[in-house]
C-alpha positions in Angstrom: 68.6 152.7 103.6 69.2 153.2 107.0 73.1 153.2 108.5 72.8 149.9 110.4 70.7 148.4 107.3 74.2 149.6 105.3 76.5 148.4 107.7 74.7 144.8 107.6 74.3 144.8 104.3 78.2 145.4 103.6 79.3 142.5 105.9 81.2 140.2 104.5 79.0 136.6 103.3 79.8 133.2 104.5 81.8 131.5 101.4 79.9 128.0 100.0 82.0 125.7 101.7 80.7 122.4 100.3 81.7 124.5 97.5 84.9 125.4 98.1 86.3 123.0 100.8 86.5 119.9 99.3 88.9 121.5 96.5 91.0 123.1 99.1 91.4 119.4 101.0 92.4 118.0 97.4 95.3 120.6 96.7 96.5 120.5 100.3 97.1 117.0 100.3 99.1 117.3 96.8 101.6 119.1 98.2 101.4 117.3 101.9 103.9 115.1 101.4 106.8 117.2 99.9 106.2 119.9 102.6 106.5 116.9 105.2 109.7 115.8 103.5 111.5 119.2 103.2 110.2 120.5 106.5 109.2 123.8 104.8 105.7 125.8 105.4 102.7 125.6 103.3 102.7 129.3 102.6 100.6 129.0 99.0 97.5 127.1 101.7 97.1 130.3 103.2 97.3 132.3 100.3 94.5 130.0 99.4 92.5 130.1 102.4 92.9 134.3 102.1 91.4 133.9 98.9 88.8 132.1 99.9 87.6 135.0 102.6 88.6 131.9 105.3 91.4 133.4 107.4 88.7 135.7 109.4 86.2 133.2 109.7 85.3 133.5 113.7 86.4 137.3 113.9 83.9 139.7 114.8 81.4 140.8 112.5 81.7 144.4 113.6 85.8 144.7 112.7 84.8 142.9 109.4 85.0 139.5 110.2 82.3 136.5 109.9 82.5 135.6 113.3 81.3 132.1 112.7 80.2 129.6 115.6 82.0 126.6 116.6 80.4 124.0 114.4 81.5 126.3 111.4 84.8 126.8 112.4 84.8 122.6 112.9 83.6 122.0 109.7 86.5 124.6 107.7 89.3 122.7 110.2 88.5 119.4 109.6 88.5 119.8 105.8 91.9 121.6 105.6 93.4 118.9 108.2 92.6 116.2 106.3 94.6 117.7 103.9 97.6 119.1 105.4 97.4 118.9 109.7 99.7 121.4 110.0 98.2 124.3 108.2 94.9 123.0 110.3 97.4 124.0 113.6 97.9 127.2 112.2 94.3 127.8 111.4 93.2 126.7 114.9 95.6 129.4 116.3 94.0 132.2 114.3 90.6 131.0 114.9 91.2 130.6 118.7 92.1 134.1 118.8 90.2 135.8 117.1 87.1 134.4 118.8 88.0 135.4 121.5 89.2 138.6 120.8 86.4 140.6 122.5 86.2 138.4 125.6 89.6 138.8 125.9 91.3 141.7 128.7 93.6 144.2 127.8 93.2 144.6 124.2 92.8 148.0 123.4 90.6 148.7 120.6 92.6 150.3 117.8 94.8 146.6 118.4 91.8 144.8 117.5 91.0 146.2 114.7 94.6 145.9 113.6 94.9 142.5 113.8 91.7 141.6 112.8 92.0 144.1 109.9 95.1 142.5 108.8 93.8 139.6 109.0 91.1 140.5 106.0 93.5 142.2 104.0 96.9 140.9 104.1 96.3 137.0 105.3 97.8 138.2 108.8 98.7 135.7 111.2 98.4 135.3 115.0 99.8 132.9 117.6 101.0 132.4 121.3 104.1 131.8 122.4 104.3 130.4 125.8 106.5 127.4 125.8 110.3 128.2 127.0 113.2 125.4 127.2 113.8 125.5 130.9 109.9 126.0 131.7 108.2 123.3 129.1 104.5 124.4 129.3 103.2 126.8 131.4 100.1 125.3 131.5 101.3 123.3 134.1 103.0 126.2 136.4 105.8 127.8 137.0 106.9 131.2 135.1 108.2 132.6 132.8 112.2 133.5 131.8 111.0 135.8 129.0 111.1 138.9 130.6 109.2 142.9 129.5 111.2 145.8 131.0 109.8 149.0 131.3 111.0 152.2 129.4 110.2 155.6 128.7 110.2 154.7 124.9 107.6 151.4 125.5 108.5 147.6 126.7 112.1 145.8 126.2 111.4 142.3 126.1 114.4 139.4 126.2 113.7 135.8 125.9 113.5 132.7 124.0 110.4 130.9 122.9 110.3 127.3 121.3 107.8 125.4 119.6 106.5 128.4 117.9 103.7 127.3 115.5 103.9 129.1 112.4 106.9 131.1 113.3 108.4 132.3 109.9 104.6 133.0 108.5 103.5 135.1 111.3 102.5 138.3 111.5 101.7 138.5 115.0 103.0 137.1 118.5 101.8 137.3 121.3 104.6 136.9 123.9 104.0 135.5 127.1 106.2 137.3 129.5 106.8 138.4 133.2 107.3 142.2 134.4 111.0 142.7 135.5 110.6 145.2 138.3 106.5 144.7 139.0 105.0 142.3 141.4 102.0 142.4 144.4 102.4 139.7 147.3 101.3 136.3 144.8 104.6 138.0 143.3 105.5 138.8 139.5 103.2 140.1 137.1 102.3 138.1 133.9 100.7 138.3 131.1 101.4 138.8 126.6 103.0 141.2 125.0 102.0 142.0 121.4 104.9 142.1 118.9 104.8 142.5 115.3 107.3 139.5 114.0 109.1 142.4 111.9 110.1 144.3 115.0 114.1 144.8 114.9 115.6 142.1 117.4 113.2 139.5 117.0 115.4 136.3 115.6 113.8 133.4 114.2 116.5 129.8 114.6 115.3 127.4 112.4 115.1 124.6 114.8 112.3 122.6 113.9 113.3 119.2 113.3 109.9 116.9 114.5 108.7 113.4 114.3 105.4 114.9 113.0 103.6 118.1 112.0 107.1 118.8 109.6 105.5 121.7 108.1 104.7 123.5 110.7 107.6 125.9 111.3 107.3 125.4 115.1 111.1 127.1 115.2 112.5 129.0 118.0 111.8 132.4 118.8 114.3 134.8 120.2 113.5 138.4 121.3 116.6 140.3 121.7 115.5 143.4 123.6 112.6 144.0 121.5 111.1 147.7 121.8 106.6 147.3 121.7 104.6 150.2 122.7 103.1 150.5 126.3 100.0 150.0 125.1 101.0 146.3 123.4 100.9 145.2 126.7 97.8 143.3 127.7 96.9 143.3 130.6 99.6 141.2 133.1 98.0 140.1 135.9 99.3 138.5 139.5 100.5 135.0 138.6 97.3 132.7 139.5 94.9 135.1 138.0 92.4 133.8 136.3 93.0 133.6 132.1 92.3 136.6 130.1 90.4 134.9 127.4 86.4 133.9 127.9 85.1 130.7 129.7 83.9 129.3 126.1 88.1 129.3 125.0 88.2 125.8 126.4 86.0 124.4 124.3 86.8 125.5 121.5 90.3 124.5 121.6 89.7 121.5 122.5 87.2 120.9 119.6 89.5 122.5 116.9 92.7 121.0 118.2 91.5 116.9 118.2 89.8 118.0 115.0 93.0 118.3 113.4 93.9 114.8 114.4 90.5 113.0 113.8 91.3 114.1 110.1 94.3 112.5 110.0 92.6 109.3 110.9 90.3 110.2 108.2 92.8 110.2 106.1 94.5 107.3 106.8 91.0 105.4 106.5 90.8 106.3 103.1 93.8 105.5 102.6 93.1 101.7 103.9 90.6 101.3 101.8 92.2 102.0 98.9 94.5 100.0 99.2 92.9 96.6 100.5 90.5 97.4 97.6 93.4 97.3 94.6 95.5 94.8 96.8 95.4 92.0 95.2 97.8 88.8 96.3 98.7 86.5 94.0 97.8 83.1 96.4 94.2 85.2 97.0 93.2 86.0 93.1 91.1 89.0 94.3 91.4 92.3 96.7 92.0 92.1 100.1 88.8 94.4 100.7 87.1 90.6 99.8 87.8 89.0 103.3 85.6 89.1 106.1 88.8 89.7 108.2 90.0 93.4 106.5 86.2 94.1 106.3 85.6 93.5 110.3 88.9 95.6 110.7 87.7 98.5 108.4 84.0 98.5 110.2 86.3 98.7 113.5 88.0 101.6 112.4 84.7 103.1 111.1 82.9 102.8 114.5 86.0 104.7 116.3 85.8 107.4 114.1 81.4 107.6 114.1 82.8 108.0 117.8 84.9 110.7 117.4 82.1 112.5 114.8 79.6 112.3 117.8 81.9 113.9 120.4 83.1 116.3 118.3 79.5 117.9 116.9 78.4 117.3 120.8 80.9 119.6 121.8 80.8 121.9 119.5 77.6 122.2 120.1 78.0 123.4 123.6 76.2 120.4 125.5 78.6 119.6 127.6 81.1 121.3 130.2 84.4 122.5 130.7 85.6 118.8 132.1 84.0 116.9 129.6 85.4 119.1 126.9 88.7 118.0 127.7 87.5 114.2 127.8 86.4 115.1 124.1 89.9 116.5 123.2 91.7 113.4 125.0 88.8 110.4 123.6 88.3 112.0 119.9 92.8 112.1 120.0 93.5 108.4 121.2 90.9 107.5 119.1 92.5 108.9 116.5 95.6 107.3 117.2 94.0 103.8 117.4 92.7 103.9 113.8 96.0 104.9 112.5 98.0 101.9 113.8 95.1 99.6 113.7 95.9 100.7 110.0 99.4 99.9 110.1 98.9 96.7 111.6 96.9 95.6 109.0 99.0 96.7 105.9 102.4 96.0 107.0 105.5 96.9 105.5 103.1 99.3 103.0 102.3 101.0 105.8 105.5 102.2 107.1 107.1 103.1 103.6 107.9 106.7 103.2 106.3 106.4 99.8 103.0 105.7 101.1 101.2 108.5 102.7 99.8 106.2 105.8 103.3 106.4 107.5 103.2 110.0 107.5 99.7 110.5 108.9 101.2 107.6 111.7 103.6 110.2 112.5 101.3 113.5 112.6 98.4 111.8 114.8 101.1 110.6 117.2 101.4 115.1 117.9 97.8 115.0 119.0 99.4 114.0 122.3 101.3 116.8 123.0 98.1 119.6 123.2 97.3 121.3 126.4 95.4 120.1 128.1 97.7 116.1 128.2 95.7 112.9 129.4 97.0 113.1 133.0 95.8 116.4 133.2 92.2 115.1 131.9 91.6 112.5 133.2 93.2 113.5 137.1 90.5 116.5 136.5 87.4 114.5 135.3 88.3 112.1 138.6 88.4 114.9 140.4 85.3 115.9 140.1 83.6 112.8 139.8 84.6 112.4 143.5 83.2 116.0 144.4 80.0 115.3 142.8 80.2 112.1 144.9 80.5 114.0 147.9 77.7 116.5 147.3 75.3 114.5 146.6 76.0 112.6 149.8 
């Protein structure tokens, strides 16, 4: 056998997932609710999804990976979300970096294929942490207080980062930072820092205390002049440089991220159902499911989310552009929202018990919101260039 006949044939084989998904959605969901109650992370779902061969699913097949396509990566995300959203957020993470690993700048090669390998063997995890208390997103300008000093022994880095998704269950951060003493005329350099989360001065504070997504250990993040080698920096570039990751990023987060919210409604759906269909009122003498009016409601509900299903596989897919995938992330989210408290409307007091799990996936949709890119941002873009087309074609 020839060495690239051997090297293909010891590549790792895409699991059966209408085998194995549908049990991992089950036990999620078993356990949804008292991880939403105590706030705490749903570290035996990754252990799961590691022994399932899912935590590398869009990594490159040459550092050992499957490196899936989007409509896979869909698929896997919208089955564990239905389950438990937030380790579907921390999924999306790890699939939204490593497909883009090779794409992205400044990665040296022996990093790759330590993450990646880490990945495979140990359930590593990897996530961004951008947000900061004084700067909110940066998606939306401005920079950053986090701040990488440079030594002879490697980078000091100082700064505090909030709503850090996975926090106490990563491996792996990647630290969006600003150069101390570095800067051409657009002014400071920035850019991310890799940091192992083990890395003496790097202080997790419990702070996670949310509406929704409970389990997702968003805490803060402090770095207390953090030592990473030289070469863990990657790449920082003039502030308005263009984004180290590939063109094809966008779409794929926005696919994965309102994916993770469309299951919720999914969820909640089936939840509906159930219960109209075992409702039974005394003054009726048969379900609620029986009346034309819950039955109008439910096929409502269904056409919203045959909606989002369209978008969604369109997307993923790759037929449509960079604007219109962030009208799919913002349509597929409200959309999801709708069904949820066209769901509560209808059920009433049931629906807002803590005992039933339709107030809980209420809360959790409602964090669909709070993604990059946010309506305004959408929809002032897809004006935008509405008008330009408008314009050109004049």
């Amino acid at each position: 056998m020839s060495t690239a006949a051997l090297r293909l044939a010891e590549q790792p084989a895409l699991p059966d997932l209408d085998a194995i998904l549908p049990g991992l959605t089950a036990a999620f969901a078993a356990t949804a609710g008292r991880h939403d109650r105590e706030a705490s992370f749903p570290t035996a779902n990754f252990e799961a999804l590691r022994d399932a061969g899912l935590l590398a699913l869009t990594a490159p097949k040459r550092l050992g990976g499957l490196e899936s396509d989007l409509p896979t990566a869909l698929k896997v995300i919208s089955a564990v979300a239905r389950g438990e959203p937030a380790t579907a957020l921390v999924l999306v993470m790890q699939y939204l970096f490593h497909a883009s690993v090779e794409g992205r700048s400044g990665w040296p090669e022996h990093l790759k294929q330590r993450v990646i390998g880490e990945a495979i063997t140990d359930g590593a995890l990897i996530n961004a942490l951008r947000v900061e208390p004084d700067l909110g997103t940066p998606a939306r300008g401005g920079l950053p207080a986090t701040v990488a000093r440079r030594t002879p022994e490697g980078w000091r880095i100082s700064g505090r980062k909030i709503y850090s998704t996975g926090s106490t269950a990563l491996t792996w951060f990647v630290v969006w930072a600003r150069i101390d003493d570095e800067q051409d005329q657009n002014g400071p350099l920035v850019g991310g820092w890799l940091v192992r989360a083990d890395t003496p001065g790097v202080v997790i504070e419990e702070t996670w205390d949310h509406l929704g997504l409970r389990a997702s250990a968003s805490h803060d993040v402090v770095f207390e002049d953090v030592l990473v080698p030289l070469d863990h920096a990657l790449d920082p570039q003039p502030v308005g440089a263009p984004p180290p990751y590939p063109a094809s990023f966008a779409a794929w987060s926005a696919v994965l991220t309102a994916a993770i919210y469309d299951a919720q409604a999914r969820a909640a759906r089936d939840w509906l159902v159930d219960f109209l269909a075992n409702r039974k009122p005394a003054n009726l003498g048969a379900a609620l499911s029986t009346l034309p009016r819950f039955q109008e409601a439910v096929g409502d509900i269904d056409g919203l989310l045959l909606s989002n299903r369209v978008l969604l596989d369109t997307a993923a897919r790759g037929e449509v552009g960079g604007v219109e995938a962030s009208l799919v992330k913002h349509l597929v989210t409200e959309n999801a929202i709708t069904v949820v408290e066209k769901a509560l409307k209808l059920t009433g007091n049931p629906g807002l018990t803590r005992h039933n799990d339709l107030e809980r996936h209420h809360r959790d949709v409602l964090c669909g919101r709070v993604h990059t890119p946010q309506s305004d941002v959408v929809l002032t873009s897809a004006g935008k260039a509405a008008f330009a087309a408008y314009e050109t074609a004049k």
